[in-house]
N, CA, C and O of each residue as an XYZ file, in Angstrom:
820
protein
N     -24.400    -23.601     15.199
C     -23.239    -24.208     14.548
C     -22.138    -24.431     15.580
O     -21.483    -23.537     16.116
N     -22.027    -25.706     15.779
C     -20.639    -26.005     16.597
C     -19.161    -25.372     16.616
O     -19.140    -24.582     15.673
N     -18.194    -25.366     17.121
C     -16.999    -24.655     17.287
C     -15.992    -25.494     15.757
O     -15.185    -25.060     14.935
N     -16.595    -26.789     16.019
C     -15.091    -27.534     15.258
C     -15.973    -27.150     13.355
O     -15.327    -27.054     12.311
N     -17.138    -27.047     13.453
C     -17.896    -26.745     11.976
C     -17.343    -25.484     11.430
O     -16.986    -25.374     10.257
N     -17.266    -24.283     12.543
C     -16.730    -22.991     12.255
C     -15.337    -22.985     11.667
O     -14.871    -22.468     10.651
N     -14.724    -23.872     12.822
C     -13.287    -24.094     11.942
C     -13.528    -24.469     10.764
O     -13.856    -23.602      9.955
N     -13.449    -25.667     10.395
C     -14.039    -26.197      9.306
C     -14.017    -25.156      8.003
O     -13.225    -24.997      7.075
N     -15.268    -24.527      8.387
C     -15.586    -23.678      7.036
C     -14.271    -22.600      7.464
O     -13.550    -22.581      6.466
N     -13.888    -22.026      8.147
C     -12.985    -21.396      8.318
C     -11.554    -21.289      7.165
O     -11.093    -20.472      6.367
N     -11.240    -22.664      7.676
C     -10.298    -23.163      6.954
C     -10.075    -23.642      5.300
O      -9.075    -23.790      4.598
N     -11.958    -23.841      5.009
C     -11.985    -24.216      3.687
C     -12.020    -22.561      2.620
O     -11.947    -22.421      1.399
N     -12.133    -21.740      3.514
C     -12.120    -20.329      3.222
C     -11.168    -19.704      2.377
O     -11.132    -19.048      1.336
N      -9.867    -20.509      3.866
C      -8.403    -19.845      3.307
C      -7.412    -20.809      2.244
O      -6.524    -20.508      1.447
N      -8.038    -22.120      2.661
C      -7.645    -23.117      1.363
C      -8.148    -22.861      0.235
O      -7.447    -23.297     -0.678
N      -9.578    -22.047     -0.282
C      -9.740    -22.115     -1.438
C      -9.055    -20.481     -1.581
O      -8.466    -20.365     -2.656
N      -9.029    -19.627     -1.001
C      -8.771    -18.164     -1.505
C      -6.956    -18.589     -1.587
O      -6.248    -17.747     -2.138
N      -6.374    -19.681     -1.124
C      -5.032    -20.274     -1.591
C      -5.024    -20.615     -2.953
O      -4.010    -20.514     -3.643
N      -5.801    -20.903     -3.256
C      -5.514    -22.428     -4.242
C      -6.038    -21.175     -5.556
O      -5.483    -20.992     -6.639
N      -7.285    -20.443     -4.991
C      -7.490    -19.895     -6.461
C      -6.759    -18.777     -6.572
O      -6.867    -18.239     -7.674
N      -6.194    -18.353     -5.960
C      -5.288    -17.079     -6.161
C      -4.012    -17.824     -6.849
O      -3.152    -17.055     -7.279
N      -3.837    -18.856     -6.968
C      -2.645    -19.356     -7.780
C      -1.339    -19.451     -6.786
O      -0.234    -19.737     -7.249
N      -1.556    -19.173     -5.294
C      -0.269    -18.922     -4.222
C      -0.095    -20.579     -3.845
O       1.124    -20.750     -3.856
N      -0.602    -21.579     -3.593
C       0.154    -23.431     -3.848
C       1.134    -23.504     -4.406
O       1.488    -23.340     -5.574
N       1.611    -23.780     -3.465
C       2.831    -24.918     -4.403
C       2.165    -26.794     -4.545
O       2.720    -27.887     -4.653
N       1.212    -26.482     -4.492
C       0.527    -27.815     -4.099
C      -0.214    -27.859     -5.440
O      -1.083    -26.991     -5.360
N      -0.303    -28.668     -7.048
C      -1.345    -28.655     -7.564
C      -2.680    -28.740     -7.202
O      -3.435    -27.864     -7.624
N      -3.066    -29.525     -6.583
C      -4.224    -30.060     -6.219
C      -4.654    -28.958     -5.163
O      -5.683    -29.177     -4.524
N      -3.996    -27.873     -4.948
C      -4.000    -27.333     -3.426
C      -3.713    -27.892     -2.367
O      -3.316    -29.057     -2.355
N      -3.909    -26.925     -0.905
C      -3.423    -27.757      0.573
C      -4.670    -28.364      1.317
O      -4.577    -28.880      2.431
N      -5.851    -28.259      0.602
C      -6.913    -28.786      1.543
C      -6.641    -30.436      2.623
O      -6.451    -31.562      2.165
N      -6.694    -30.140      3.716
C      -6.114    -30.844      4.655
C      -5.244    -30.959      4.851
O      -4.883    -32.071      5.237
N      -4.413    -30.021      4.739
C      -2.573    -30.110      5.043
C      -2.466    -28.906      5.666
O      -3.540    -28.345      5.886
N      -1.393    -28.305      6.042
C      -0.667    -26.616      6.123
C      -0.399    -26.284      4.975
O       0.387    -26.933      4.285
N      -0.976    -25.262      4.584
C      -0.627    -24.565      3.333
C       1.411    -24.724      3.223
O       2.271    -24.310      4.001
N       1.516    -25.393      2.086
C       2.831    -24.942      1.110
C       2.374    -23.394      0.387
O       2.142    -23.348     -0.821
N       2.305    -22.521      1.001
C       2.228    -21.311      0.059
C       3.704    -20.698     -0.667
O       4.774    -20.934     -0.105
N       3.666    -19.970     -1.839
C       3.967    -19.456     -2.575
C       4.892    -18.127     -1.479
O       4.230    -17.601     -0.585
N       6.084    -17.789     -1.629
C       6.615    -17.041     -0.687
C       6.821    -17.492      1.013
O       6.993    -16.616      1.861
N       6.781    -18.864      1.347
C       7.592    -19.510      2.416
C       8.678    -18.844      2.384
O       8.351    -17.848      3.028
N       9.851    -18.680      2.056
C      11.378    -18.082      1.833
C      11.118    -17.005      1.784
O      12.154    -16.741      2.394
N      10.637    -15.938      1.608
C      10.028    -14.614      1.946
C       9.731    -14.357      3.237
O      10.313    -13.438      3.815
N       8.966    -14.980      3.752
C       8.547    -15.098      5.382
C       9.365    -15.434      5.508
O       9.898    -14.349      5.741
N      10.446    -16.381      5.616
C      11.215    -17.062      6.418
C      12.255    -16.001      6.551
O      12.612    -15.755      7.703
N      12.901    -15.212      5.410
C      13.664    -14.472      5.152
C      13.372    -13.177      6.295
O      14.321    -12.789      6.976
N      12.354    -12.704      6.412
C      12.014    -11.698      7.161
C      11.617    -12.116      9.031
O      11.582    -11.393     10.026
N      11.370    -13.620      8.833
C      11.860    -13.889     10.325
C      12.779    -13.991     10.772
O      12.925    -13.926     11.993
N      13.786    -14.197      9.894
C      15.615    -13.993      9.601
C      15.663    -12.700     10.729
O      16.218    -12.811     11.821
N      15.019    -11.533     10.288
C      15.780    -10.294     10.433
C      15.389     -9.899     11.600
O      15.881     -8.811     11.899
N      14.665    -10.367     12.425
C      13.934    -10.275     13.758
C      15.353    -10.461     14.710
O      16.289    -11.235     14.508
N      15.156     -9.394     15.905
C      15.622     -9.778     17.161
C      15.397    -11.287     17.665
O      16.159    -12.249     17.768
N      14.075    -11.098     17.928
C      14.067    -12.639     18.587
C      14.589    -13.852     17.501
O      14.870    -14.970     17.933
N      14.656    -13.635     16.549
C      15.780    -14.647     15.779
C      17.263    -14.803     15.680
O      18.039    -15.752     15.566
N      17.358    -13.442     15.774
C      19.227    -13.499     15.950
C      19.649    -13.772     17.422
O      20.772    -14.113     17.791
N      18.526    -13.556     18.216
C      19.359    -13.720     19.359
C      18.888    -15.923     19.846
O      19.371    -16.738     20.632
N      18.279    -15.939     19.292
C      18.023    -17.602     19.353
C      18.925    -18.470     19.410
O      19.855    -18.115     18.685
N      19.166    -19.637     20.012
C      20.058    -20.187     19.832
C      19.853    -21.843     19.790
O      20.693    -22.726     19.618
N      18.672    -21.909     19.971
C      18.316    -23.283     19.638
C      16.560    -23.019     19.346
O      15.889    -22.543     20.263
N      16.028    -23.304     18.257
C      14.962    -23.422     17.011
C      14.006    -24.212     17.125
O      14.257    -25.256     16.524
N      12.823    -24.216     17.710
C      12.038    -25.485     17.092
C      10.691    -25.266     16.070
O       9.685    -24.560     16.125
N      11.056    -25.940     15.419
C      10.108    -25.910     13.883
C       9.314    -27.105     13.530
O       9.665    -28.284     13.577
N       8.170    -26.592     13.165
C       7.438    -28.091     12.751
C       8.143    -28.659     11.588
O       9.134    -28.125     11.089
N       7.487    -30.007     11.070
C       8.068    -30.553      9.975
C       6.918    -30.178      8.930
O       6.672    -31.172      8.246
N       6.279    -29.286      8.643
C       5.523    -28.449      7.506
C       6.379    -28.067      6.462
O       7.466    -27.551      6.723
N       5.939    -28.302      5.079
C       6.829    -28.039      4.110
C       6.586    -26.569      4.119
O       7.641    -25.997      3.846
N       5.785    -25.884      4.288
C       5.596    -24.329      4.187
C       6.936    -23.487      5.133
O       7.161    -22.292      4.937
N       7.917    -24.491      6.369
C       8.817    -23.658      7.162
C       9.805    -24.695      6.948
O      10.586    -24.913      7.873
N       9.887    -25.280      6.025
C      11.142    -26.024      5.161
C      12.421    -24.742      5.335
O      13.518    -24.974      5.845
N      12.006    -23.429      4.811
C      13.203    -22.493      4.463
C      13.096    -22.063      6.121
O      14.026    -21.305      6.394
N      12.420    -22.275      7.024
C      12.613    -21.682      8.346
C      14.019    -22.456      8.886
O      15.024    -21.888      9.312
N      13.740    -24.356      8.708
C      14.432    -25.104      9.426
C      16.065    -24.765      8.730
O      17.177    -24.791      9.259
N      15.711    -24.511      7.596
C      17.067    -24.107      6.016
C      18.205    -23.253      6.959
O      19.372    -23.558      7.205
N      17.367    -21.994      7.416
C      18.130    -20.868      7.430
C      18.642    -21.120      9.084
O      19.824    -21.168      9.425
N      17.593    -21.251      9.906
C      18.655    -21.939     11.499
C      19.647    -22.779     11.144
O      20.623    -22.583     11.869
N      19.819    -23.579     10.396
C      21.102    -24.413     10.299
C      22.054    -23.702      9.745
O      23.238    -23.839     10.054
N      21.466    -22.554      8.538
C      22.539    -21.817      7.944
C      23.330    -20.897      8.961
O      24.541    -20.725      8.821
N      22.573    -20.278     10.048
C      22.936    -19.467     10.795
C      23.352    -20.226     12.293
O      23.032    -19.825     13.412
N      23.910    -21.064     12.061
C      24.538    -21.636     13.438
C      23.123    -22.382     14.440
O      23.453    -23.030     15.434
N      22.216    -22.298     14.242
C      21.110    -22.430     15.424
C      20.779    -24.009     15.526
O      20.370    -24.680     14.579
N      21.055    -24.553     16.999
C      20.563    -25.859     17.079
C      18.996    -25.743     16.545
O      18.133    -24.908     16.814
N      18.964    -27.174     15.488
C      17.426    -27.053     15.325
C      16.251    -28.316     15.951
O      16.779    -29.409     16.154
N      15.371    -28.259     16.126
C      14.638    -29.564     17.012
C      13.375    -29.310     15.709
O      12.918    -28.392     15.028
N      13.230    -30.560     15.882
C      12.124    -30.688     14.263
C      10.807    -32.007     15.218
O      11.136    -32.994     15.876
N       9.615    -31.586     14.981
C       9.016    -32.960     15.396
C       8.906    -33.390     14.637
O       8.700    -32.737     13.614
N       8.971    -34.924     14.599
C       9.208    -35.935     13.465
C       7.613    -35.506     13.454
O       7.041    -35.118     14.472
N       6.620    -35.692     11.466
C       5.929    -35.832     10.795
C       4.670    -36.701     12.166
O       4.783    -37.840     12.621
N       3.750    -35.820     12.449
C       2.395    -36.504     13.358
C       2.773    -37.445     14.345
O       2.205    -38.430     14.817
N       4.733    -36.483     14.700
C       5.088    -36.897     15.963
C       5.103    -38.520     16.385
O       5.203    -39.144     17.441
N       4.975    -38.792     15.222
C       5.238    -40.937     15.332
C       6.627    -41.185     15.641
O       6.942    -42.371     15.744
N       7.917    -39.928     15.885
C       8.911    -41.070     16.455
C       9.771    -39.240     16.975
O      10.915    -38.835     16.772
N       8.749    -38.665     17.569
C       8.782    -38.085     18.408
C       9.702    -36.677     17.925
O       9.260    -36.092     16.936
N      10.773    -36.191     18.479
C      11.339    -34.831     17.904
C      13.099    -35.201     17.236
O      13.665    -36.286     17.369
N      13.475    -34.403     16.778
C      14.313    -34.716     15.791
C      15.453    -33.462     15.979
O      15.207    -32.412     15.387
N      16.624    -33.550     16.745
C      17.759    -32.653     17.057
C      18.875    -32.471     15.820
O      19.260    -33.481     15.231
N      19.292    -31.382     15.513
C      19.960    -31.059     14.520
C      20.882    -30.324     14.755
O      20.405    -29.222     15.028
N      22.192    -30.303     14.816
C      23.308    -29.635     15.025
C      23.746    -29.257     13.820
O      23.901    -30.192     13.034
N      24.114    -27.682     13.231
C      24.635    -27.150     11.896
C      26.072    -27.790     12.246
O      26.441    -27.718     11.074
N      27.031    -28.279     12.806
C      28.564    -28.436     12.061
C      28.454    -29.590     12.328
O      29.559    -30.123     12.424
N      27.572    -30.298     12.510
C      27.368    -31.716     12.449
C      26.807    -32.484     11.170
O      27.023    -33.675     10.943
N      25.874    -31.423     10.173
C      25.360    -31.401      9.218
C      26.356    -31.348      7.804
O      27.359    -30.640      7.898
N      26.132    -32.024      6.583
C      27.246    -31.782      5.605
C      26.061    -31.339      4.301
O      26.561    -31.315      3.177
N      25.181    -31.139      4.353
C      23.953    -30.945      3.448
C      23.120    -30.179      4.142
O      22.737    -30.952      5.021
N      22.265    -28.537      4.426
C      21.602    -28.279      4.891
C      20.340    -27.774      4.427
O      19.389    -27.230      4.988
N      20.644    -28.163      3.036
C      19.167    -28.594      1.980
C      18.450    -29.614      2.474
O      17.344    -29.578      3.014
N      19.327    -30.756      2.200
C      19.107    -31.932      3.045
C      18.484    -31.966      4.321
O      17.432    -32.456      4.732
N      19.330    -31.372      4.796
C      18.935    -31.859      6.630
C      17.534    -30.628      6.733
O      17.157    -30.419      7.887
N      17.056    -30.129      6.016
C      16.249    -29.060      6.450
C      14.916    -29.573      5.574
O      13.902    -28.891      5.424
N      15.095    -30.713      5.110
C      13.393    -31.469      4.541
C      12.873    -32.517      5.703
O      13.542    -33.015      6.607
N      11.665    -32.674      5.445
C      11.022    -33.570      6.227
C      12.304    -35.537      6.620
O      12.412    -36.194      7.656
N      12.896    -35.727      5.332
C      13.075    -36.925      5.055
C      14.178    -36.868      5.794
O      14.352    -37.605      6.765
N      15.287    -35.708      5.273
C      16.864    -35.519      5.447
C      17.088    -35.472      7.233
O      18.094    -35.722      7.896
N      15.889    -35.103      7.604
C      16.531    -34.552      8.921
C      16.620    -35.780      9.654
O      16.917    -35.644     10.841
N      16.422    -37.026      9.206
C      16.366    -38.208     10.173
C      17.619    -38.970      9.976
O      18.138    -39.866     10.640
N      18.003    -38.300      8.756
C      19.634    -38.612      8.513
C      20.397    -37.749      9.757
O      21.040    -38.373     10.601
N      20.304    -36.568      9.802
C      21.646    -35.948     10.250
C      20.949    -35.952     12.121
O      21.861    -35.662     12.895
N      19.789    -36.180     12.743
C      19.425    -36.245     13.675
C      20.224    -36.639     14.769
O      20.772    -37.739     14.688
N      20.406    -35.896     15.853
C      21.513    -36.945     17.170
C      20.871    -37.742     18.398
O      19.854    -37.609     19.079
N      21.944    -38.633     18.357
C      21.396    -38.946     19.017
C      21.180    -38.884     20.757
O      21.896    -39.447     21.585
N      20.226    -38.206     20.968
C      19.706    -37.347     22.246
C      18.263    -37.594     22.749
O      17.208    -37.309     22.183
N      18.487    -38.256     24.072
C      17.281    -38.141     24.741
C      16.621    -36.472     24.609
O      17.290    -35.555     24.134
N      15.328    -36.315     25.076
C      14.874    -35.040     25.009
C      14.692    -34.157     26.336
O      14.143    -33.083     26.579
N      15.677    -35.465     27.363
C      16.084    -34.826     28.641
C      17.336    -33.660     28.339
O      17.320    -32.513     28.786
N      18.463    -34.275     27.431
C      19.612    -33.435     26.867
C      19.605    -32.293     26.504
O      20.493    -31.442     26.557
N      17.721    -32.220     25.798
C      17.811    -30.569     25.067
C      18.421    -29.213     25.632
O      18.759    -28.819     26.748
N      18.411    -28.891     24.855
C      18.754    -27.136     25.764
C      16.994    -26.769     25.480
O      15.974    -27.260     24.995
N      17.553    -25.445     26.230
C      16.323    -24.483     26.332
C      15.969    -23.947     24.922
O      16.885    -23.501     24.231
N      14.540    -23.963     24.391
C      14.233    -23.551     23.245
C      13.913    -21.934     23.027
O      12.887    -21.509     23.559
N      14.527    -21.253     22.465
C      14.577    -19.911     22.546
C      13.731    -19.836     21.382
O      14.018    -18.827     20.737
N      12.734    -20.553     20.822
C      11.704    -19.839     19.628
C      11.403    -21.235     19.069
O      12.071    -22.241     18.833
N      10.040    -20.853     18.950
C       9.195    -22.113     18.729
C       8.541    -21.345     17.031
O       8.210    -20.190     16.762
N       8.580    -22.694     16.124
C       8.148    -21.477     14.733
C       6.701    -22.907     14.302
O       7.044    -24.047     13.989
N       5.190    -22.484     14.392
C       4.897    -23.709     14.180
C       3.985    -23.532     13.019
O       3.543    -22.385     12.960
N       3.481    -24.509     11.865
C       2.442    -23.995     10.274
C       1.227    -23.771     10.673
O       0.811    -24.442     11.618
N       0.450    -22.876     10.117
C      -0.726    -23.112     10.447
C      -1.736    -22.614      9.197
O      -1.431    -21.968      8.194
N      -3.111    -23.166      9.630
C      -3.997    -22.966      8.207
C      -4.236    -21.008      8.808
O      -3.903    -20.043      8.120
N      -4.575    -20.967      9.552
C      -5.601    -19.949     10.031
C      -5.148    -19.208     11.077
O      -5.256    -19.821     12.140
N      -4.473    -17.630     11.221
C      -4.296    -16.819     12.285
C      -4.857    -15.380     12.675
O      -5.088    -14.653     11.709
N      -5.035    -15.015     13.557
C      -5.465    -13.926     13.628
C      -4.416    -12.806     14.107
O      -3.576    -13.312     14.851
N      -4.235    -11.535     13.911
C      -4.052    -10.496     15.250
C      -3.364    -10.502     16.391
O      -2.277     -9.989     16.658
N      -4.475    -11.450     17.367
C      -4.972    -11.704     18.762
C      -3.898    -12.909     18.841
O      -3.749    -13.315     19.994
N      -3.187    -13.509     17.954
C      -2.235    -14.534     18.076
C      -3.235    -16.264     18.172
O      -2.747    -17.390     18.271
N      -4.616    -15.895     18.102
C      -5.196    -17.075     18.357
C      -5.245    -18.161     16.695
O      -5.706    -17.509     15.758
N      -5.002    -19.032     16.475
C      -4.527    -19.974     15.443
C      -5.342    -20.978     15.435
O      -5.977    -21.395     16.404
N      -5.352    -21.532     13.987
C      -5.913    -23.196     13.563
C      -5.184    -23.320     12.773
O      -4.789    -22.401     12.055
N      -4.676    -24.963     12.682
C      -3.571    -25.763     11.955
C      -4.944    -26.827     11.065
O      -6.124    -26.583     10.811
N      -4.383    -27.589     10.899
C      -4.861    -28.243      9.891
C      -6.288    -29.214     10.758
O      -7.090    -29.627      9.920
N      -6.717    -29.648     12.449
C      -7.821    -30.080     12.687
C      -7.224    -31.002     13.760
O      -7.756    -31.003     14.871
N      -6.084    -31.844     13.501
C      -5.250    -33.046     14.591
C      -4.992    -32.195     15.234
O      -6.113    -32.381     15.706
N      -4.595    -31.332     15.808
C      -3.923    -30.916     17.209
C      -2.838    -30.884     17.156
O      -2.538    -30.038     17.998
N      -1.716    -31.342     16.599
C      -0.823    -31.702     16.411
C       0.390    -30.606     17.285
O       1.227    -30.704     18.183
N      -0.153    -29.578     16.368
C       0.620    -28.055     16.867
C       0.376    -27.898     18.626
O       1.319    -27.795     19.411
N      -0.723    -27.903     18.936
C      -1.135    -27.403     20.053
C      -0.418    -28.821     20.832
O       0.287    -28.500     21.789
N      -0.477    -30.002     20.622
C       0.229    -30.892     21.157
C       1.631    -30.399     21.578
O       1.944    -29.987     22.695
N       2.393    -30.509     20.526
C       4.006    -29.593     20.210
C       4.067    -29.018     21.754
O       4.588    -29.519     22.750
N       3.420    -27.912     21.606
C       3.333    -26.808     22.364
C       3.193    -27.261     23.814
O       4.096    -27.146     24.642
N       2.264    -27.664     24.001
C       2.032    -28.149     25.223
C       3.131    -28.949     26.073
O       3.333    -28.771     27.274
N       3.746    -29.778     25.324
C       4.490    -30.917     25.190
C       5.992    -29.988     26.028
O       6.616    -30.296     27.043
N       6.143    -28.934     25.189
C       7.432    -28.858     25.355
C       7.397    -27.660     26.316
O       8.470    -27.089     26.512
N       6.134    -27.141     27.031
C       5.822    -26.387     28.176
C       5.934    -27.042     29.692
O       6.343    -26.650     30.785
N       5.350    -28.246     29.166
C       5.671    -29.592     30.208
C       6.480    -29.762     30.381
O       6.590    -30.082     31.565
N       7.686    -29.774     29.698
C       9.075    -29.884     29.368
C       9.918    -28.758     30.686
O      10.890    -28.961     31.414
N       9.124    -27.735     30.543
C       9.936    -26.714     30.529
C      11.344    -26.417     29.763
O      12.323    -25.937     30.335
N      11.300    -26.781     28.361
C      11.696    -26.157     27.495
C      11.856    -25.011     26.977
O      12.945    -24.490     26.734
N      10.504    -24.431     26.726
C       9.913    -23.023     26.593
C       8.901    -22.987     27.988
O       8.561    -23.871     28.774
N       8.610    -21.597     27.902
C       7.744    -20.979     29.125
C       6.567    -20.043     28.175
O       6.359    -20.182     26.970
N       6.039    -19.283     28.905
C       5.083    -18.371     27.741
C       5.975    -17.117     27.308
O       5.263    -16.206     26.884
N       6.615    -16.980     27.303
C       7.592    -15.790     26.953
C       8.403    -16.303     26.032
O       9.302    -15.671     25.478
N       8.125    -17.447     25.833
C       9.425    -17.659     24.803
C       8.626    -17.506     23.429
O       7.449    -17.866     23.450
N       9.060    -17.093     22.441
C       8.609    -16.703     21.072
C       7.757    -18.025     20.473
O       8.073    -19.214     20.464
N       6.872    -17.528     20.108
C       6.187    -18.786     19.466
C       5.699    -18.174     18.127
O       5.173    -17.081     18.335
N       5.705    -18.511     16.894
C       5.895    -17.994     15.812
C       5.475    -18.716     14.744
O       5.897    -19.866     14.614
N       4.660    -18.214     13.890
C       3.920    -18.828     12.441
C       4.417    -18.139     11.195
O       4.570    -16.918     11.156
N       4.632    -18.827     10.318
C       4.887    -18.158      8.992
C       4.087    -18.408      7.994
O       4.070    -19.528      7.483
N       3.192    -17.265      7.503
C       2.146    -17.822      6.758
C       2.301    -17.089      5.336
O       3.321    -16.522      4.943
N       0.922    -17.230      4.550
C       0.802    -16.095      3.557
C      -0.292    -15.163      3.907
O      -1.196    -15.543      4.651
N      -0.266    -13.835      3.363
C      -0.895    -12.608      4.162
C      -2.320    -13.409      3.921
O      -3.017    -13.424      4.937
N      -2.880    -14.068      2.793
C      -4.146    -14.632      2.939
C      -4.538    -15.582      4.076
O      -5.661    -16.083      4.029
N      -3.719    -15.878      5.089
C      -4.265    -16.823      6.132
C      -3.905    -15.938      7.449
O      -3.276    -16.549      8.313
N      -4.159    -14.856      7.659
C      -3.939    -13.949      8.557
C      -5.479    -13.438      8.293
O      -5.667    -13.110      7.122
N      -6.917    -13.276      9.392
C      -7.982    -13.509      9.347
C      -8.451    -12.428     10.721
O      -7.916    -12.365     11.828
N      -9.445    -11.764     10.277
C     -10.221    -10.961     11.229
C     -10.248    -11.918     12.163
O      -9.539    -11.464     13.062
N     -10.644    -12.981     12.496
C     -10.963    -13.906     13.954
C     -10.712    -15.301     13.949
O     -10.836    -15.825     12.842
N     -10.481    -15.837     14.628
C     -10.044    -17.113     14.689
C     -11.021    -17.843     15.658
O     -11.118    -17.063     16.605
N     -11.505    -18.523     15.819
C     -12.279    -19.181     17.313
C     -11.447    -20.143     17.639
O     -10.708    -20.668     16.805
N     -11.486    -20.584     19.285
C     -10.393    -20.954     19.976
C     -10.937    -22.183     20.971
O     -11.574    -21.898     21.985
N     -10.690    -23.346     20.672
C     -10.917    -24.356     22.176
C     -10.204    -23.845     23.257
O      -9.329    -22.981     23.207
N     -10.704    -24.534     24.417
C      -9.770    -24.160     25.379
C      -8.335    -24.631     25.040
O      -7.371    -23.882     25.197
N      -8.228    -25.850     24.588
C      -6.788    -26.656     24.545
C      -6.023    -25.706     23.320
O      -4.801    -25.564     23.284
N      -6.748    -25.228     22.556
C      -5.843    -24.355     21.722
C      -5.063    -23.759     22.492
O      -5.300    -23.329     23.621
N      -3.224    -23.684     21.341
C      -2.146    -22.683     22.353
C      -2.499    -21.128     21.137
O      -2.586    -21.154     19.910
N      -2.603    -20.183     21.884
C      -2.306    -18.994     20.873
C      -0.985    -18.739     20.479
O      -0.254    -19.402     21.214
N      -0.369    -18.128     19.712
C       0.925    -17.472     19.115
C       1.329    -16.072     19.712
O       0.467    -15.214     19.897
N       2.658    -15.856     20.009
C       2.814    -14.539     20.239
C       3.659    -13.264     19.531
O       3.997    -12.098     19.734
N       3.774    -14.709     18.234
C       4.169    -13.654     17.039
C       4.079    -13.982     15.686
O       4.707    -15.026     15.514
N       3.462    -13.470     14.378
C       3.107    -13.762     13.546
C       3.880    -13.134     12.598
O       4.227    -11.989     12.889
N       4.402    -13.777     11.072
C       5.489    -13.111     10.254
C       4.814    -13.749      8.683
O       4.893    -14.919      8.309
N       4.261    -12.787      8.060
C       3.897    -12.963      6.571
C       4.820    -12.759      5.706
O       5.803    -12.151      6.130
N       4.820    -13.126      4.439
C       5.701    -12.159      3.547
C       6.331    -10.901      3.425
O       7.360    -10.610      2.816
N       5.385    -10.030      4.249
C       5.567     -8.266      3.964
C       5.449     -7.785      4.955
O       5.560     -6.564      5.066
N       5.001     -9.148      6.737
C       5.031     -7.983      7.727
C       5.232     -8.970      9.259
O       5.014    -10.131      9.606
N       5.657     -7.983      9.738
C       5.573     -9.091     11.482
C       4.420     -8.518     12.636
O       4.089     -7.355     12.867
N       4.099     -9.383     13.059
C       3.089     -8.662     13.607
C       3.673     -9.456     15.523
O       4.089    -10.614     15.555
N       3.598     -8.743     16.643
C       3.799     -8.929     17.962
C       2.759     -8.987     18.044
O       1.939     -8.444     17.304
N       2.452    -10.010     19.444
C       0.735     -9.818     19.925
C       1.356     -9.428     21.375
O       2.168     -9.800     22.223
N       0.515     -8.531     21.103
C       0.528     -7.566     22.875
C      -0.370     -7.736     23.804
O      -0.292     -7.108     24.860
């Protein structure tokens, strides 16, 4: 059995033990998406309370509705936020909180292209915490997102950058059901070096 088949069933694992446990916010479920799970704002809330969050000062978050309350609460708490625009078609998306007059708004997929500045991605500052969705994590910090790459793109992208380095926090917010004895890993996969469920944080050492 090939690597990308393993994923595969991997993932259809934690999408159905999603969907039938009643934790979707998705009727239909998330099959082929990032889980919208049930307690996003829970996780998010408890990545709140982390060191490496208070001391952050500029955020980058995917545009996954599951870290909707991630992008919410950096704006609430002063933190520049950087959003990649949706499969990265018009690239990343800068957010300043006292620049913002809605941070409901500016913290959905749609809103943030309203309050966005305008900034080359030479301008950025340094990203002190990277928060990205994913279907599938382990432990070991090793991860699967939904199959595009998308995440591991992100990542890469903004290493090139020298934006972030490997020390800088890289961070998933899931539900405890997508936290998994093993994960299998391409080479191009980026691993995580910190993981935050509803009820727990986990460091990878």
């Amino acid at each position: 059995m090939d690597i990308n088949t393993r994923k595969d069933i991997l993932r259809k694992s934690v999408y159905d033990a999603i969907y039938d446990g009643g934790f979707s916010n998705r009727p239909k479920g998330d099959y082929g998406k990032i889980p919208d799970f049930k307690g996003s704002d829970i996780a998010a809330e408890l990545l709140r309370t982390t060191f490496e969050w208070k001391n952050a000062r500029t955020i980058f978050v995917s545009p996954d509705s599951a870290q909707r309350p991630v992008r919410y609460f950096a704006l609430v708490d002063g933190k520049d936020l950087i959003m990649a625009s949706p499969n990265l078609q018009q690239g990343y998306l800068f957010l300043k909180p006292n620049k913002i007059s809605s941070f409901d708004e500016a913290s959905t997929k749609e809103g943030a292209f309203k309050f966005t500045e305008d900034l080359s991605i030479e301008e950025y500052p340094k990203i002190d915490m990277v928060v990205e969705g994913s279907v599938a994590v382990d432990k070991k910090g090793n991860r699967i997102g939904k199959g595009k790459g998308f995440g591991d793109r992100e990542i890469q992208d903004l290493l090139n950058r020298k934006l972030i380095d490997n020390s800088t926090p890289q961070v998933t917010t899931i539900h405890p059901l997508q936290l998994v004895d093993y994960v299998i890993m391409d080479k191009h996969d980026k691993k995580l070096n910190m993981i935050v469920t509803t009820d727990e944080v986990f460091r990878v050492v």
